[in-house]
C-alpha positions in Angstrom: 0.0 0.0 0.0 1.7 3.5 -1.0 0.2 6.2 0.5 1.7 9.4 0.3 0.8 13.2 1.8 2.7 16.5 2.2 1.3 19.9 3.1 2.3 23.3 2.6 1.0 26.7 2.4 0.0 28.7 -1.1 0.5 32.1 -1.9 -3.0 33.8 -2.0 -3.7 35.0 -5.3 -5.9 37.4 -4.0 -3.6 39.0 -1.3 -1.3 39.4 -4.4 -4.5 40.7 -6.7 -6.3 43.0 -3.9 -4.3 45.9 -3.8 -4.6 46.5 -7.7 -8.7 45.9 -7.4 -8.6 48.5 -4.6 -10.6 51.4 -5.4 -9.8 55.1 -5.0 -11.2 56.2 -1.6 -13.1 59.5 -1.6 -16.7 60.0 -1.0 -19.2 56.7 -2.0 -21.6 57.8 -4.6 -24.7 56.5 -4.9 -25.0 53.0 -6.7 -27.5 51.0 -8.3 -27.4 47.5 -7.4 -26.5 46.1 -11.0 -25.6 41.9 -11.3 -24.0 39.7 -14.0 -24.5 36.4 -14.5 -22.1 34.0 -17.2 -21.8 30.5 -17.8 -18.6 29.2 -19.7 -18.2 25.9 -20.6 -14.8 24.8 -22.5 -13.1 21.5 -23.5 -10.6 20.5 -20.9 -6.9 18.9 -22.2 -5.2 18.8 -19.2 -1.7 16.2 -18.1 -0.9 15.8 -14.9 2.0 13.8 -13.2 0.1 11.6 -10.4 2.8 10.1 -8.4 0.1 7.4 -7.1 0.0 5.5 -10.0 1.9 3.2 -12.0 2.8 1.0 -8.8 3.8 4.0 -6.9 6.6 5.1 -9.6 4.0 7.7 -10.9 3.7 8.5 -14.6 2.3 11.3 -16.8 -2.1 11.2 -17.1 -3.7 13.1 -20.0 -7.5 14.2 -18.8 -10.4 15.5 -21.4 -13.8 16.5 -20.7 -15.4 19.7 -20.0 -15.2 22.3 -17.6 -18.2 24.8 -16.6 -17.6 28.1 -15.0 -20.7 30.0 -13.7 -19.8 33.2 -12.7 -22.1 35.4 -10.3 -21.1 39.3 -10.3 -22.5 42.2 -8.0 -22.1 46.1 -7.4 -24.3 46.4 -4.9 -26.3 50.0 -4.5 -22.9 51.2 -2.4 -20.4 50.3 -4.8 -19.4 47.4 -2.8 -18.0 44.7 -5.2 -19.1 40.8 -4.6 -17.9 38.1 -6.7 -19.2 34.2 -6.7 -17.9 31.7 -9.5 -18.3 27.8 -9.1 -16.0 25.8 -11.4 -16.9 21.9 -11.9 -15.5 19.6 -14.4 -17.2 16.6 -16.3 -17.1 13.8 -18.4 -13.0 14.2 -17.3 -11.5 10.9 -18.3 -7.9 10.5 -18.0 -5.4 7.6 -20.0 -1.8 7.0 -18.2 1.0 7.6 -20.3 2.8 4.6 -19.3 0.1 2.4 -18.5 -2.7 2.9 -20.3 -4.2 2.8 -17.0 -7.6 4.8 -17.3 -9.0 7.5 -14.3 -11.4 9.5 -13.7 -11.5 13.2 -12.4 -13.9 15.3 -10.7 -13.2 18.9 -9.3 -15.1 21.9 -7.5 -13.7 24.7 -7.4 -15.9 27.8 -5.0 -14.3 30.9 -4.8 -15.9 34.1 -2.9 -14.7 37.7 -3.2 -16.0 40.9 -1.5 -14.8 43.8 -1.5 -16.4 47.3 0.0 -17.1 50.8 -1.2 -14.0 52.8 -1.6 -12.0 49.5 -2.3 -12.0 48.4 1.3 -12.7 45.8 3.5 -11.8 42.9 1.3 -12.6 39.5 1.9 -12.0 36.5 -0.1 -12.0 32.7 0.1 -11.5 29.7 -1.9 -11.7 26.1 -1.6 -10.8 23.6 -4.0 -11.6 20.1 -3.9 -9.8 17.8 -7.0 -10.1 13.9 -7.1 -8.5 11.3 -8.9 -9.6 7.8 -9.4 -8.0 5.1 -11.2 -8.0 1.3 -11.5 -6.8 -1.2 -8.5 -5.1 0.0 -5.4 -3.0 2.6 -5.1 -3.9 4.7 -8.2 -6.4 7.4 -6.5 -5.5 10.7 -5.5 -6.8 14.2 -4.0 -5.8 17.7 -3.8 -7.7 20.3 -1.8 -6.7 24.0 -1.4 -8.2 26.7 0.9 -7.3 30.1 0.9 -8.7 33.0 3.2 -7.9 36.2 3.6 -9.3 39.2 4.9 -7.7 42.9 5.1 -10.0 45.4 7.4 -11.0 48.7 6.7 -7.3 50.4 7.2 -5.8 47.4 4.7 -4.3 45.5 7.4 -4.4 42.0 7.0 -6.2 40.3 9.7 -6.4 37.0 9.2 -4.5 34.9 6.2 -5.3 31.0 5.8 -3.3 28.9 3.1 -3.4 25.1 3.3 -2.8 22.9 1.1 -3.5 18.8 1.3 -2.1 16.3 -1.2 -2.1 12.1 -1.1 -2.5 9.4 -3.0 -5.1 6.9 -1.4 -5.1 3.3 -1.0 -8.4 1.7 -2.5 -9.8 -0.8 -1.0 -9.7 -4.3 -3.0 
């Protein structure tokens, strides 16, 4: 049985991203609450190394399928800023490179951002949630992400949460 699992923590794309989405502060003009709804949907061709598989030495997977974005967008009447967008794959099939070994994929992906009139607070959190399954034991896999952060009125970052999971996972015979 190989099992495998490291953690880490992951830069927040958002702590990186917020100070450019920030907003010139001066007085808040008055608003109309105004929302955007989009779905995408686009082939997915996507290889991955998945060190679970191939008897534990790992090998290249090629996944195809389709991947659906809906993406949920709000100025509210203050000139806050809210952003929702779900991702989810399907039909993702997967062949092993070395193996011919095929998998299956599945992924959510929810990601949350809100940011106040004048640029300021700024919240934002994601989670992602990404599984692998293949044939026999050994060959299945998960990823999962979360990222918080917050930066209060002033732009002080209160609170900053990055983890990052990773293992292959025995299956049961």
């Amino acid at each position: 049985m190989h099992r495998t699992r490291f953690t880490g923590r992951v830069a927040s794309a958002v702590a990186l991203l917020g100070p450019s989405l920030v907003l010139v502060a001066g007085p808040t003009p008055a608003y109309a609450a105004d929302t955007t709804t989009r779905i995408l949907r686009a082939p997915l061709d996507l290889s991955v190394v998945l060190p679970c598989a191939n008897g534990g030495l790992g090998e290249v997977v090629t996944f195809d399928g389709t991947i659906s974005e809906v993406y949920h967008v709000t100025v509210d009447e203050t000139g806050g800023f809210h952003v929702h967008i779900v991702e989810t794959q399907s039909n993702v099939h997967g062949v092993g490179a070395t193996t011919g070994d095929r998998y299956v994929s599945t992924r959510v992906n929810l990601f949350v951002y809100n940011q106040g009139s004048g640029g300021l607070p700024i919240t934002s959190t994601q989670e992602l949630v990404f599984r692998i399954v293949g044939p026999g034991p050994g060959n299945d896999a998960s990823l999962r992400i979360t990222n918080h952060t917050t930066l209060n009125a002033d732009g002080t970052v209160t609170v900053a949460v990055d983890t990052y999971t990773a293992e292959c996972e025995p299956t049961a015979p």
